[in-house]
N, C-alpha and C positions, 0 to 999 in steps of 0.2 A: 504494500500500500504506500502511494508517492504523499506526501506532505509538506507542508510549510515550514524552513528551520528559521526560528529567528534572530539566532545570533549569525549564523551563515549567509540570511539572506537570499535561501535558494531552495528549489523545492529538491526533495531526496525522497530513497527510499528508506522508509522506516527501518530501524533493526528491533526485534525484540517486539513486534506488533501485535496486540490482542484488542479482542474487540469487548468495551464495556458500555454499559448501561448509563446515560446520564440521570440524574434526578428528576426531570422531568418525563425520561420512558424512554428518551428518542438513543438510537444503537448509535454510537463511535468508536473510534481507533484511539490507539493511545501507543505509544514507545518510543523510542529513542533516534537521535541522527547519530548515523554511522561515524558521522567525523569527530564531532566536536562533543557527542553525549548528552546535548541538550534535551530535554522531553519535548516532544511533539504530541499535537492531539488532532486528528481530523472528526470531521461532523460527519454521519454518513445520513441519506434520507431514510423517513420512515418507512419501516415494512408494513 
């Protein structure tokens, strides 16, 4: 899953990507940039 890093400034492929639940219901990604280690989080639509 491709995401947004914000200290890199570029979109990547996540490393370590799992998909959870927000608090409102709706499904996301969530893990880390391969470079730098930052957490990433993507929104995915709902099912």
């Amino acid at each position: 899953m491709e995401a947004y890093c914000v200290k890199c400034k570029a979109s990547k492929e996540m490393k370590d990507a799992e998909q959870v639940q927000m608090k409102n219901g709706r499904p996301a990604m969530k893990g880390k940039c391969p470079d730098c280690g930052t957490g990433m989080y993507r929104i995915l639509k709902p099912s």
